[in-house]
N, C-alpha and C positions, 0 to 999 in steps of 0.2 A: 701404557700409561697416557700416549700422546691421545690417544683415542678416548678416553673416559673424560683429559680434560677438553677435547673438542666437543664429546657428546653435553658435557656439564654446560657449557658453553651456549651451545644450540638451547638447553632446554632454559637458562637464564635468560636470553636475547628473544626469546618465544613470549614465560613467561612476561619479560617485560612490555614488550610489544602488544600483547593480549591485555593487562592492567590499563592500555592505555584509553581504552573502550571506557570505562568507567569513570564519567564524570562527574565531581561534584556540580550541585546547584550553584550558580555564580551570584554574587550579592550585590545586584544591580537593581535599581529600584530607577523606571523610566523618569516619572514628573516628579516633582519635588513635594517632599510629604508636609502635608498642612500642619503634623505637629513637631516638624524639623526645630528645630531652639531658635533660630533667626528667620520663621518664615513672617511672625509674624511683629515680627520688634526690629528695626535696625541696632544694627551694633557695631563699634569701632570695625573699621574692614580690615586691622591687623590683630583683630581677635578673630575672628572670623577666617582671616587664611593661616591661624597659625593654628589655631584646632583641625581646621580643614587639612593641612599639611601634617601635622603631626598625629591627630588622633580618628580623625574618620574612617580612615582604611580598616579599624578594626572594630570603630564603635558609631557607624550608620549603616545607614540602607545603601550606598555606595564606598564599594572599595572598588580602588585603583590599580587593576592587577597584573606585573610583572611580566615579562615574556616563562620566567622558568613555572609558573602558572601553569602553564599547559603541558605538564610533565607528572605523571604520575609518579611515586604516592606524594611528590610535593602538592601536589594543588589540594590533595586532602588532608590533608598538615593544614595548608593556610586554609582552608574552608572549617576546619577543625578549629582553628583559632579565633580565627572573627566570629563563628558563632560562638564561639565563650566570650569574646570581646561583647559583644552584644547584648551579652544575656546581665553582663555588670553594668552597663552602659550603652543606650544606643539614644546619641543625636540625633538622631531624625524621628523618634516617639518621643521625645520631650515632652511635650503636653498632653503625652498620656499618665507619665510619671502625676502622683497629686504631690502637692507642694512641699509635703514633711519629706518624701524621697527626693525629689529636686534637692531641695535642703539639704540631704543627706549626700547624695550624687556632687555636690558642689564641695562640700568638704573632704570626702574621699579624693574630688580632683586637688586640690590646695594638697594635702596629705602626700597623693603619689608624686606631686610635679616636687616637694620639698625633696624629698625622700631620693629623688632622682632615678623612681622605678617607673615609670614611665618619659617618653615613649620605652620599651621594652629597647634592652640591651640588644638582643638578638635581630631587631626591625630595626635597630642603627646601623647594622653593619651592613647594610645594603640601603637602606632608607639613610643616608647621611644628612643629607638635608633637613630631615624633620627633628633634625637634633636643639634642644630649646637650651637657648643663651639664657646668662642667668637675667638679661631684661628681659629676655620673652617669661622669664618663670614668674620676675617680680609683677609683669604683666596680667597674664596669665592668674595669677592668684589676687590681685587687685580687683579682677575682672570678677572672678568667682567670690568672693565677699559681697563685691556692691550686688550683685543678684539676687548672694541669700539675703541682704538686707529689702530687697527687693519685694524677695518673698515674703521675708517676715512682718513687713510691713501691708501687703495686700491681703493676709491672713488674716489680720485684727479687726 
């Protein structure tokens, strides 16, 4: 018995050892993209570090990644994740989005920050920091109105 679970053992610790070969693509983007949402407009810098704190790790060209990162199959969890983060939303293609998704993109954000489903329950329990106070939220959604007004008025 003591032998099947030593052998079990060995071929788990192998396996795991072997998975660790395979890495995902990391989501580092060197210079800063031209149609990042603030490369080309300044904006409040406590809107600016609180998306950046709270929401970029999953929805730009740079996330900020972890030590346990480098452990397989977590890093393919979170590389699994930001590209879905991405694919709803990515800040640093802003201005490739046209204006009615912008639009759309802004109200979605007001929506999840009310809702209290973002940042994601699961990215707080380690990300505690990017947890949004209810003035980062009244913030935070003030910000996203005066934009779509923003939009709506460079449309006409």
């Amino acid at each position: 018995m003591k032998k099947k679970i030593l052998i079990g053992l060995l071929i788990f610790v192998l396996l795991f050892g072997f998975v660790q070969f395979f890495r995902p693509e990391r989501n580092w983007q060197i210079n800063k993209s031209r149609n990042e949402i603030f490369y080309k407009k300044e904006a409040d810098p406590k809107i600016v570090t609180m998306l950046k704190t709270s929401c970029y790790d999953c929805h730009s060209n740079n996330t900020a990644y972890p030590w346990y990162n480098n452990i397989a199959p977590v890093s393919w969890m979170i590389a699994n994740h930001v590209k879905e983060g991405k694919v709803k939303l990515n800040f640093s293609e802003w201005d490739l989005y046209i204006p009615e998704k912008q639009h759309e993109l802004l109200e979605e954000i007001i929506e999840v920050v009310e809702e209290g489903e973002m940042p994601l329950s699961s990215y707080l329990i380690i990300h505690s920091y990017a947890k949004l106070s209810t003035s980062d939220k009244e913030i935070l959604k003030f910000w996203a109105t005066d934009k779509m007004v923003e939009i709506e008025n460079s449309t006409k």
